[in-house]
Kinemage of the C-alpha trace (Angstrom):
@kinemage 1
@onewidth
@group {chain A} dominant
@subgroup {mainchain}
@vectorlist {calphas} color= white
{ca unk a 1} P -109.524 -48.594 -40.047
{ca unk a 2} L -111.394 -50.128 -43.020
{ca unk a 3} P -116.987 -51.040 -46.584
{ca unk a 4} L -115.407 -54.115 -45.464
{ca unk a 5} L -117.784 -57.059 -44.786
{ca unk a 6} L -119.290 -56.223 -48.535
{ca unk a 7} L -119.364 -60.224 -48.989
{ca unk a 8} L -118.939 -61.034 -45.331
{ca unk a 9} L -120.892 -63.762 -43.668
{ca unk a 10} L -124.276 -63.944 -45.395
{ca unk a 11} L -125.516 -64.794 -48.631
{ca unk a 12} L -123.479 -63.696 -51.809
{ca unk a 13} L -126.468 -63.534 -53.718
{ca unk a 14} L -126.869 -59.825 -53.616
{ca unk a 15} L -123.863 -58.667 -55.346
{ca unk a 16} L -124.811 -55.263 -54.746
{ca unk a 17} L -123.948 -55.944 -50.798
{ca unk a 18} L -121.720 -53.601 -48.349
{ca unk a 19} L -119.014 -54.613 -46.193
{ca unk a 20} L -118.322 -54.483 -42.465
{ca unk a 21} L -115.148 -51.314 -42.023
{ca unk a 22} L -112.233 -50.793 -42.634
{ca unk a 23} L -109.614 -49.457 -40.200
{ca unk a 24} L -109.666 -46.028 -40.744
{ca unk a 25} L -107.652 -44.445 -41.690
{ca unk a 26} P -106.615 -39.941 -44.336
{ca unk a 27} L -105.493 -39.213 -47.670
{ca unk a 28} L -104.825 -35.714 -46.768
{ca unk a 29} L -101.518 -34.451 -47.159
{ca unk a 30} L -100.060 -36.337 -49.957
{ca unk a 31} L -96.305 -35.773 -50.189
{ca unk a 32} L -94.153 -35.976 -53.414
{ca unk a 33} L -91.922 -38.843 -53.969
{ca unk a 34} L -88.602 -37.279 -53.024
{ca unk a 35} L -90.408 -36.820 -49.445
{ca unk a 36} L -90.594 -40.490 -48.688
{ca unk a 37} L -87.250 -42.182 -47.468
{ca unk a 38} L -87.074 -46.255 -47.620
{ca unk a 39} L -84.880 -48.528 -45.598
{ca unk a 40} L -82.221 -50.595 -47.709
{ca unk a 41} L -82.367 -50.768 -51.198
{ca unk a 42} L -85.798 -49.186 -51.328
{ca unk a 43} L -87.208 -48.411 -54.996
{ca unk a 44} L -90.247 -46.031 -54.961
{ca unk a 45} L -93.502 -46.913 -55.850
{ca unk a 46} L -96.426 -44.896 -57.629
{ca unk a 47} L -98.817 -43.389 -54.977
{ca unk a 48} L -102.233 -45.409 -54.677
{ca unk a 49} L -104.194 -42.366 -55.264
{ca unk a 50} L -103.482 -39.789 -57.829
{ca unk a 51} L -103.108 -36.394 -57.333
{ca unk a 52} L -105.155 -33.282 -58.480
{ca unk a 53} L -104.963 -29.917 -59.767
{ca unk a 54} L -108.024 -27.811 -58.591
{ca unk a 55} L -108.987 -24.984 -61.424
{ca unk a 56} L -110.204 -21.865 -59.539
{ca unk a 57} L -113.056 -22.169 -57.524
{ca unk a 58} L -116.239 -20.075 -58.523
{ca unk a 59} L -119.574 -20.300 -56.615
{ca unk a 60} L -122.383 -22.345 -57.425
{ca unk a 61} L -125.290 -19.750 -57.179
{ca unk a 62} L -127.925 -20.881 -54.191
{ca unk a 63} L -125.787 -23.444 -52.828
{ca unk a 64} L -122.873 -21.229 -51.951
{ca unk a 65} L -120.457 -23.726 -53.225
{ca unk a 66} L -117.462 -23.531 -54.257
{ca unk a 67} L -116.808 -26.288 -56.842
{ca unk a 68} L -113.186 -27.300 -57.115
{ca unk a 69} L -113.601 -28.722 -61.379
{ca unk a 70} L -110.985 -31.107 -60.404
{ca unk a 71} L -108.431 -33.105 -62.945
{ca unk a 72} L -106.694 -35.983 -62.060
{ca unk a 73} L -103.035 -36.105 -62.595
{ca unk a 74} L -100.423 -39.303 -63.106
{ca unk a 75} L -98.554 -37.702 -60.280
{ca unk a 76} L -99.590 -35.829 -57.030
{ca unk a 77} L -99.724 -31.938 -57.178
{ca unk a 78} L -99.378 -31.822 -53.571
{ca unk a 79} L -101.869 -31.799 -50.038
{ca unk a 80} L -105.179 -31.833 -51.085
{ca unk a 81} L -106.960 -28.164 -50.564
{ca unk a 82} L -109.437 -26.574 -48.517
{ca unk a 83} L -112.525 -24.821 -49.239
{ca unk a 84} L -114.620 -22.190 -47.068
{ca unk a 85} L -117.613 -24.313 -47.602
{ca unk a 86} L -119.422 -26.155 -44.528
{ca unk a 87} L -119.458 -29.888 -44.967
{ca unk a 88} L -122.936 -30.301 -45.141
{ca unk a 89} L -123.081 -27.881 -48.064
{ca unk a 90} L -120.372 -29.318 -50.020
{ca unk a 91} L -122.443 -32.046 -49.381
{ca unk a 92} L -125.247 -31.356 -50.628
{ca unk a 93} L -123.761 -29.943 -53.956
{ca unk a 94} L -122.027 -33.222 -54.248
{ca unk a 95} L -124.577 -35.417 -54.140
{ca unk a 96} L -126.755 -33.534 -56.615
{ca unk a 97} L -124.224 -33.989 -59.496
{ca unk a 98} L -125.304 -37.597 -59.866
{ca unk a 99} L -123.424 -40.773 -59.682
{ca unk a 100} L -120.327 -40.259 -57.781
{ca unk a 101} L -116.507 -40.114 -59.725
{ca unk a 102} L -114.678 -41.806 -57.208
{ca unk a 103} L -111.302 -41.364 -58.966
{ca unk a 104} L -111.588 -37.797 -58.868
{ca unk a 105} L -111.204 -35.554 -55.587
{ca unk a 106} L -112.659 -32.704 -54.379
{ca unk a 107} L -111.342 -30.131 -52.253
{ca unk a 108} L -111.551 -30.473 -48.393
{ca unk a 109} L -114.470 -28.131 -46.079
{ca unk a 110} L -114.204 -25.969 -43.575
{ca unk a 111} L -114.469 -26.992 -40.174
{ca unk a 112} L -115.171 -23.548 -39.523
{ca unk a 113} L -118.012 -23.012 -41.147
{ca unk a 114} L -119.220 -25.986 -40.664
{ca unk a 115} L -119.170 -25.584 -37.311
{ca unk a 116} L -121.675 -22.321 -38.083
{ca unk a 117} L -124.038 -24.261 -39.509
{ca unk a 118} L -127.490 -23.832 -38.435
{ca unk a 119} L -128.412 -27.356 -38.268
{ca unk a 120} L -124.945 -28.596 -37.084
{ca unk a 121} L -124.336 -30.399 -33.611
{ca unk a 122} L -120.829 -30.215 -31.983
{ca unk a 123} L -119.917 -33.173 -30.527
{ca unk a 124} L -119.276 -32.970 -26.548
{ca unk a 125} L -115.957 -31.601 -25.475
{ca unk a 126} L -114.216 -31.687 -29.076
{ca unk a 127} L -113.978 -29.336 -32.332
{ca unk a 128} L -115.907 -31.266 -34.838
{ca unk a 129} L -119.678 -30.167 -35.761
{ca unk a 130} L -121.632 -32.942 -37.211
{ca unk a 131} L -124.491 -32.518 -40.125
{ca unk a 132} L -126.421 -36.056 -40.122
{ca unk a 133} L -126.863 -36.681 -44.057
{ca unk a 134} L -128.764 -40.091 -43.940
{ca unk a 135} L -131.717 -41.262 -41.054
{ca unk a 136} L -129.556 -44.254 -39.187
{ca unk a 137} L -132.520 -46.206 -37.697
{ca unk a 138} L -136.123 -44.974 -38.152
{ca unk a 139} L -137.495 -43.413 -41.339
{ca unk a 140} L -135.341 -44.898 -44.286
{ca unk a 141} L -135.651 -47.867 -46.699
{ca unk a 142} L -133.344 -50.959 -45.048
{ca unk a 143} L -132.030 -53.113 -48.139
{ca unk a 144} L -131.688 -56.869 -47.278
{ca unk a 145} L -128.249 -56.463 -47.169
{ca unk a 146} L -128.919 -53.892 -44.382
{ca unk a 147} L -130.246 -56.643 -42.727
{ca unk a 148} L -128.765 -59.364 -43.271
{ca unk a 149} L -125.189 -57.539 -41.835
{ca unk a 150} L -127.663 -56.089 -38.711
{ca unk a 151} L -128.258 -59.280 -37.950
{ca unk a 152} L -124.764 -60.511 -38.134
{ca unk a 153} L -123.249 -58.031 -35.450
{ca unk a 154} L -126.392 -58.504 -33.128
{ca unk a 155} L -125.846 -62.206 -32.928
{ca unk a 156} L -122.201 -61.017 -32.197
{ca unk a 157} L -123.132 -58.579 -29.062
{ca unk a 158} L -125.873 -61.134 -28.073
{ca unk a 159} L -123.132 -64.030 -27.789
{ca unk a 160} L -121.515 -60.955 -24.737
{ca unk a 161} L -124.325 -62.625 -22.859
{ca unk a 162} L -122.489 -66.360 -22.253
{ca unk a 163} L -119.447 -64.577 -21.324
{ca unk a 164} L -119.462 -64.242 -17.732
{ca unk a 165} L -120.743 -68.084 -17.076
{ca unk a 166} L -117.880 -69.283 -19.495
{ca unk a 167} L -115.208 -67.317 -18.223
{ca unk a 168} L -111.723 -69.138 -17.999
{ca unk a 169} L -108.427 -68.170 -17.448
{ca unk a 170} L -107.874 -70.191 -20.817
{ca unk a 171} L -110.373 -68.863 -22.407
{ca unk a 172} L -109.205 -65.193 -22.078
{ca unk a 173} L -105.940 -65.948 -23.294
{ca unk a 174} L -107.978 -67.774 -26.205
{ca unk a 175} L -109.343 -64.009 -26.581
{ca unk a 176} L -106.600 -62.143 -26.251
{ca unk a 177} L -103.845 -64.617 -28.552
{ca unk a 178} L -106.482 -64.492 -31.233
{ca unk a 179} L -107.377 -60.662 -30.898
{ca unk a 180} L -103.776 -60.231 -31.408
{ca unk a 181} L -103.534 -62.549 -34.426
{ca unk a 182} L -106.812 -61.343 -36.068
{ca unk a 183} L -106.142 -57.583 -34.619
{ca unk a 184} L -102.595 -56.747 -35.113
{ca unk a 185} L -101.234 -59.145 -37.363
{ca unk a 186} L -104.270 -59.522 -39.866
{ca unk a 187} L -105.776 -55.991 -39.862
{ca unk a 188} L -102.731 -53.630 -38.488
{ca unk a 189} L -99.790 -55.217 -40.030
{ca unk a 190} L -101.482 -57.264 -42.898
{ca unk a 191} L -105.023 -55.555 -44.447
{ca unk a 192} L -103.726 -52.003 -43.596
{ca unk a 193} L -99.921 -51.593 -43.756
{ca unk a 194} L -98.819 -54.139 -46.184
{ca unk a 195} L -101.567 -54.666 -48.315
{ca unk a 196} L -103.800 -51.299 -48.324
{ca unk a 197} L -100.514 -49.018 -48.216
{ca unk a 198} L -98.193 -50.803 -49.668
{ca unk a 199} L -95.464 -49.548 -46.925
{ca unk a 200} L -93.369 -52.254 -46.810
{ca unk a 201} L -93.133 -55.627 -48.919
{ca unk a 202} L -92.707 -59.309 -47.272
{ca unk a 203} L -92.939 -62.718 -49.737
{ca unk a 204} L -96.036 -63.380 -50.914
{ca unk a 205} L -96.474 -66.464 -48.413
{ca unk a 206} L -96.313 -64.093 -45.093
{ca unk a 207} L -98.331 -61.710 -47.052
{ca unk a 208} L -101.132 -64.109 -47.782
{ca unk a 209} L -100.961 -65.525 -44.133
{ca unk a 210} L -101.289 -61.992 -42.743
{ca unk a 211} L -104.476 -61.057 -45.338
{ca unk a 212} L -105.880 -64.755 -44.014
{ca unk a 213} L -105.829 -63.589 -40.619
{ca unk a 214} L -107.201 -60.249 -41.590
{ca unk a 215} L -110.212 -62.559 -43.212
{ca unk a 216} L -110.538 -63.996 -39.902
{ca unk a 217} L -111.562 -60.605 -37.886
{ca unk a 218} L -115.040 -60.021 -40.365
{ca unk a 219} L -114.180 -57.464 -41.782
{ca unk a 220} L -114.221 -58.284 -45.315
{ca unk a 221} L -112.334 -59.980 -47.822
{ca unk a 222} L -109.061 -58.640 -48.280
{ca unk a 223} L -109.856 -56.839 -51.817
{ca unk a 224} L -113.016 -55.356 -50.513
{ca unk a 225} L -111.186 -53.956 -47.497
{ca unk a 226} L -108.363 -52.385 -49.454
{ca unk a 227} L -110.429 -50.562 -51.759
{ca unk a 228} L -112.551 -49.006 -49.377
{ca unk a 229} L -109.967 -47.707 -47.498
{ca unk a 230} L -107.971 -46.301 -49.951
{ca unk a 231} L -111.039 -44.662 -50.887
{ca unk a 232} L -111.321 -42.947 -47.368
{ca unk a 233} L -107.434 -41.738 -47.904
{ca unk a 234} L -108.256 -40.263 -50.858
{ca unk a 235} L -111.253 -38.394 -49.871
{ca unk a 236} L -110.625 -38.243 -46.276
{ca unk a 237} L -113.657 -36.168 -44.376
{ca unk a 238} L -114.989 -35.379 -47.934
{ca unk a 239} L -118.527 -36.248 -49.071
{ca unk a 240} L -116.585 -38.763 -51.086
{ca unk a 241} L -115.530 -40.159 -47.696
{ca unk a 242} L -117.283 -43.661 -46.811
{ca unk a 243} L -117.607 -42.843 -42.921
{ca unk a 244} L -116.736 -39.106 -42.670
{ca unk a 245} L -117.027 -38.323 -38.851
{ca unk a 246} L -119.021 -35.316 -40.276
{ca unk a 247} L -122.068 -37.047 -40.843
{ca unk a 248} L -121.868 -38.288 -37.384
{ca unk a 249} L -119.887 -40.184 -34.649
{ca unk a 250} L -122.674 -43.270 -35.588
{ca unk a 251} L -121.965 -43.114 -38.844
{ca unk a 252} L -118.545 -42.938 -38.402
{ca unk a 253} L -118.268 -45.443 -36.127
{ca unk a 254} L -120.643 -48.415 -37.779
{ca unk a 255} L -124.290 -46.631 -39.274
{ca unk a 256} L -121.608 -46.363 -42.364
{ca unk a 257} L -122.032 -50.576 -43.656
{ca unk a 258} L -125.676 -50.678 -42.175
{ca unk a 259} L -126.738 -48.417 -45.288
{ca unk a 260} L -125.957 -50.277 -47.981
{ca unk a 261} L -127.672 -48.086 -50.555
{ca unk a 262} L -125.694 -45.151 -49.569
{ca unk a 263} L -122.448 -47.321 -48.992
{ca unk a 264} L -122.180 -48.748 -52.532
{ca unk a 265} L -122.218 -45.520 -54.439
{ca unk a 266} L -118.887 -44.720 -52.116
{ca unk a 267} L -117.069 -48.239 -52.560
{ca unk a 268} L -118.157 -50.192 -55.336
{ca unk a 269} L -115.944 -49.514 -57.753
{ca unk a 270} L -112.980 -51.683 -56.913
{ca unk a 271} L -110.633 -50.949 -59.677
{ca unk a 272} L -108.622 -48.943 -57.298
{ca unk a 273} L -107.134 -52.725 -56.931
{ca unk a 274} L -106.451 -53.960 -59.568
{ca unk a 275} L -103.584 -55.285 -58.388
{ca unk a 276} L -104.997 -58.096 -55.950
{ca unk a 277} L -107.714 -58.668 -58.124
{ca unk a 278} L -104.925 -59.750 -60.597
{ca unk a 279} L -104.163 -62.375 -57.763
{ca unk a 280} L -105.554 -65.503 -57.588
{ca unk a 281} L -105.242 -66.420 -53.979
{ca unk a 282} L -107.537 -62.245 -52.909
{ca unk a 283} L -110.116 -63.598 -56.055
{ca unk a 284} L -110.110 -66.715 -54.517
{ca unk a 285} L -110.639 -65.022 -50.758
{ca unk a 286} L -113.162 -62.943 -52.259
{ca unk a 287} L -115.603 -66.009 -53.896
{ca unk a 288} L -115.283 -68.351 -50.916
{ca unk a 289} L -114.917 -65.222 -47.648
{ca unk a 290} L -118.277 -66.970 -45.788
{ca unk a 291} L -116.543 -70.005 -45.611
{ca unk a 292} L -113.537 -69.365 -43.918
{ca unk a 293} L -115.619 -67.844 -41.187
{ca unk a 294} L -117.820 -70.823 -40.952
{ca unk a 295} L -114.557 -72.526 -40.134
{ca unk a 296} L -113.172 -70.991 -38.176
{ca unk a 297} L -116.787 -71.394 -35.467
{ca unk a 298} L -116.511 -74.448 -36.167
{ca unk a 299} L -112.852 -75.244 -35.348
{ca unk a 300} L -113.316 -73.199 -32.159
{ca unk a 301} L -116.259 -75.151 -31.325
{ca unk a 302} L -114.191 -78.609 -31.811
{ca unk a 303} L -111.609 -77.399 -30.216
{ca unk a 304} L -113.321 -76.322 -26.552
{ca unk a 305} L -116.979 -76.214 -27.264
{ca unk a 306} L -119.207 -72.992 -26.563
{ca unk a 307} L -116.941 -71.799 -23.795
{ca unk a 308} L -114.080 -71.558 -27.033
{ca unk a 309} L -116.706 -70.161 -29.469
{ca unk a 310} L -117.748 -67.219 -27.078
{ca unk a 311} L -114.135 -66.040 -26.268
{ca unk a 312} L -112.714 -66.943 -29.407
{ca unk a 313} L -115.180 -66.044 -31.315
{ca unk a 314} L -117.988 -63.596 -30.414
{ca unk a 315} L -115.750 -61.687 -27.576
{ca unk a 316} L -112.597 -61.638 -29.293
{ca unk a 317} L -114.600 -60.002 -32.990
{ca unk a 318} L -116.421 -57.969 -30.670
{ca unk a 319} L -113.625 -56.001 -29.290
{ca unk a 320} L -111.561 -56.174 -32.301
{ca unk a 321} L -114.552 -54.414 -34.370
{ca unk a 322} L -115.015 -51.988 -31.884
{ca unk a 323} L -111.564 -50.903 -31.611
{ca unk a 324} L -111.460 -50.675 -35.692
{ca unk a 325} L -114.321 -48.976 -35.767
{ca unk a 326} L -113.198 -46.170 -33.130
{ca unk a 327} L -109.902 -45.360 -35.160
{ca unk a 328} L -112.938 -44.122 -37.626
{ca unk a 329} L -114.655 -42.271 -35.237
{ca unk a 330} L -112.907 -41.903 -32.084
{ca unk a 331} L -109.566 -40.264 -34.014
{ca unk a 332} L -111.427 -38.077 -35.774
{ca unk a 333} L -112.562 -36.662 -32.930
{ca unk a 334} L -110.681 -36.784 -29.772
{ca unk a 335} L -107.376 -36.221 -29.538
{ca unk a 336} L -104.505 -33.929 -30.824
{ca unk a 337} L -102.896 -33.181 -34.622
{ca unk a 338} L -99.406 -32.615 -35.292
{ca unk a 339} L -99.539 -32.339 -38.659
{ca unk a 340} L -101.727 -29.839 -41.238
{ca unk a 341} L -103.926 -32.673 -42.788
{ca unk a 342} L -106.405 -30.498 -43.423
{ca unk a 343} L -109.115 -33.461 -42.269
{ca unk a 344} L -110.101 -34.320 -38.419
{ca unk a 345} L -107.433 -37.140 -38.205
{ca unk a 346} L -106.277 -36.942 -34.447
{ca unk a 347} L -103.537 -38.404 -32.406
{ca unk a 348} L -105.063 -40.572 -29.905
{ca unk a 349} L -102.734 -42.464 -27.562
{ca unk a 350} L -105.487 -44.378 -25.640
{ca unk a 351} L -106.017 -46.276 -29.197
{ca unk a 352} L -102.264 -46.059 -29.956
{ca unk a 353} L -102.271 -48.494 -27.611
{ca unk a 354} L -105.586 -50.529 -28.173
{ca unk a 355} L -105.033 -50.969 -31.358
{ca unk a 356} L -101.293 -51.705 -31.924
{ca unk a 357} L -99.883 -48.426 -33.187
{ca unk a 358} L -103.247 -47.478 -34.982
{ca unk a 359} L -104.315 -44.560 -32.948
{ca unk a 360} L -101.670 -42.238 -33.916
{ca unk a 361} L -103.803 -41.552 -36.667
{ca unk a 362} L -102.833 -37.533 -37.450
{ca unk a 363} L -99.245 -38.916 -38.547
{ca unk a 364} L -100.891 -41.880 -40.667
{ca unk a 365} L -103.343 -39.799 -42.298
{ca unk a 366} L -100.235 -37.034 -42.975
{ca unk a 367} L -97.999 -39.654 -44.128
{ca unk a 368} L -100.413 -42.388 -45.156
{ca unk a 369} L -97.189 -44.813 -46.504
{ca unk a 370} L -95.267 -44.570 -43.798
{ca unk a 371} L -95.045 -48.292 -42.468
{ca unk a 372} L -94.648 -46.633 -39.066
{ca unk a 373} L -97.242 -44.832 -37.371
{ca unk a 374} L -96.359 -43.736 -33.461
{ca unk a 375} L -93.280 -41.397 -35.568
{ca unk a 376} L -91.941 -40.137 -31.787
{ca unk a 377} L -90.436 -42.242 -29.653
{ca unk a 378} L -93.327 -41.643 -26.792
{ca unk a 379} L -95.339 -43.033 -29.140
{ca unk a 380} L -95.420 -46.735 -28.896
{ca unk a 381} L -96.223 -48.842 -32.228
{ca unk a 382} L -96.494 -52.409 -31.961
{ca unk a 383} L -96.657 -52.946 -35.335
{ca unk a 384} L -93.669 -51.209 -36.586
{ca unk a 385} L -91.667 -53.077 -33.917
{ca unk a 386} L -92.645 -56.121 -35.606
{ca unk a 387} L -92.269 -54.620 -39.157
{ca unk a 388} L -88.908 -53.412 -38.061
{ca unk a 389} L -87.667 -57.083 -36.154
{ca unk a 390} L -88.904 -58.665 -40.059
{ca unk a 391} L -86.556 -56.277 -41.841
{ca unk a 392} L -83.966 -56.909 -39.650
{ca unk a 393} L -83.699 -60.563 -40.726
{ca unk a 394} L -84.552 -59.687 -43.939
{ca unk a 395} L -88.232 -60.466 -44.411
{ca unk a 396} L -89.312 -56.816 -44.944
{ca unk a 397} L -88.184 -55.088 -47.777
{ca unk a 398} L -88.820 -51.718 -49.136
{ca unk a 399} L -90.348 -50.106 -45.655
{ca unk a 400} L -91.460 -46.490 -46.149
{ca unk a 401} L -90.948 -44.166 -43.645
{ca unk a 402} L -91.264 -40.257 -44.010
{ca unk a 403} L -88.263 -37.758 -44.518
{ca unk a 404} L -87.410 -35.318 -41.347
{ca unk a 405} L -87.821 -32.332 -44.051
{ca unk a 406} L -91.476 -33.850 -45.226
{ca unk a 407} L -92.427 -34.279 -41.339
{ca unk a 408} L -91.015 -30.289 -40.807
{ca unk a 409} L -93.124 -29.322 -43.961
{ca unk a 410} L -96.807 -30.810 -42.699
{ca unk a 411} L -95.744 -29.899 -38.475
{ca unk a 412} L -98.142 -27.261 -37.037
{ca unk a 413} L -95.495 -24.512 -36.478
């Protein structure tokens, strides 16, 4: 899960835009190199986030707060801790220290006392107590940008409304062949796993294919995509957090990129990375992303005329968003943990399967480089099967998986 559609399909004039999500997914538990174990002749590779020491905490007077004066390390100092503080007040002290320092972490809140908060709402039948932070709909500035992308997923759901008198048994498979291309191979395997995490390497011409069909789903350019959701790893259900579920299932879920003022100060900063920006074919992505979808309307279009451009196009982005977006919200808040991530990542098999090994999204967010997320055998990964198939002829190099003593370290006892 994924502010991805930043420079997505309107105007690039505003540079100051927001981007549709990114698949969602916890920087929690960081584990130390010697924790990670690689297939083959695996080299490790410097964590995408740095670690932090937290000084000891002393509280911040009215507020109640207790402020972790965080440093930021070359190398990780281990899981990221946990405060007593509600959410919504760790909030609130956040936000009044000015402009936000994305590099730098801050410690994680309680879900305990947030859930005693006096203007909290626990969300039916699960564990998490919400604090709504920003108005979603009525009462608040929209930017044109807010907009401009409101616009773009209504005309989406609004297409829903051809479905049923263009319905073909060729058509669906249309859906479903691209939802799978778009879905699994562009944002599962190639946006989050390969390119965002880093968990494996392929050559660069299977990489760029996957990242084109990532482009494809509108979601973002690649770059754009990346860097947001590294940020969410490294301040998973933090105020740091682009779409904490703690400011909302909405928010979580999409109200997140329809705020582009509050958006920006979480995911503009891109130097997180640097390393595709150093890229020509992701700075090329990134100057010409409207285009691509343009085409690829318009190629549906030639190729079987509305019918094609309904199931292929508005259907098929329509359930791939929506299954994105619910790794954000849905797995943090339904479902079961296995591992102490100190954040609301859940293990969610319905979206294990929905969204190609996704939903098992307590063991990502524990062991966020793993290339493979369904770690038991019950749980069924359609992504690492296909990860796994490219290493075995040798396409897949350097796949990270976690150590049985780092799995026995994180496991609830």
């Amino acid at each position: 899960m994924t502010a991805s559609m930043k420079r997505g399909f309107v105007s690039r004039a505003n540079k100051s835009a927001v981007a549709l999500p990114a698949l969602v997914l916890g920087r929690t538990a960081r584990t130390p190199r010697s924790a990670v174990t690689t297939q083959r002749n695996v080299t490790s590779q410097r964590p995408l986030c740095t670690g932090y020491r937290a000084r000891t905490p002393r509280t911040l007077g009215a507020l109640g707060v207790e402020e972790a004066d965080v440093r930021l390390s070359d190398e990780p100092e281990g899981p990221a801790t946990a405060t007593s503080t509600s959410y919504s007040k760790l909030y609130d002290f956040v936000m009044s220290q000015g402009p936000l320092r994305m590099h730098k972490q801050v410690p994680k809140p309680s879900k305990e006392a947030q859930m005693r908060e006096e203007n909290a709402v626990k969300l039916w039948l699960s564990d998490v107590a919400v604090t709504v932070k920003r108005n979603y709909f009525f009462g608040r500035k929209f930017q044109a940008r807010d907009l401009a992308v409101f616009a773009l997923v209504t005309s989406m759901h609004v297409g829903l409304l051809w479905a049923p008198s263009t319905f073909s048994l060729g058509n669906l498979g249309l859906c479903f062949a691209l939802y799978f291309i778009t879905g699994c191979i562009g944002i599962t395997f190639g946006y989050h796993r390969l390119i965002a995490h880093k968990s494996f390497v392929v050559p660069k011409w299977l990489e760029y294919a996957a990242a084109y069909c990532g482009a494809l789903s509108i979601q973002g350019d690649p770059m754009e995509w990346a860097s947001t959701h590294r940020y969410h790893h490294l301040h998973t259900d933090t105020p740091k957090d682009p779409h904490s579920t703690y400011e909302g299932a909405w928010w979580s879920h999409a109200g997140w990129f329809l705020d582009n003022e509050m958006t920006l100060t979480r995911t503009e900063d891109h130097s997180n990375a640097k390393e595709m920006k150093a890229q020509p074919f992701y700075r090329f992505m990134q100057k010409t992303y409207n285009w691509h979808i343009l085409l690829s309307f318009a190629l549906l279009y030639a190729f079987g005329g509305l019918p094609a451009m309904i199931w292929g196009g508005c259907v098929r982005t329509c359930i791939v968003w929506h299954i994105t977006w619910s790794i954000n919200s849905f797995c943090h808040i339904y479902g079961k943990q296995s591992y102490d991530t100190k954040d609301l990542s859940k293990n969610n098999w319905f979206f294990g399967l929905l969204a190609w090994g996704e939903g098992w999204h307590n063991n990502h967010h524990a062991f966020e480089y793993s290339a493979r997320h369904g770690l038991e055998p019950h749980q069924f990964d359609l992504t690492w099967l296909i990860i796994r198939g490219l290493q075995k002829v040798g396409l897949a190099k350097r796949v990270k998986l976690p150590s049985e003593a780092a799995k026995a370290k994180l496991a609830f006892q």
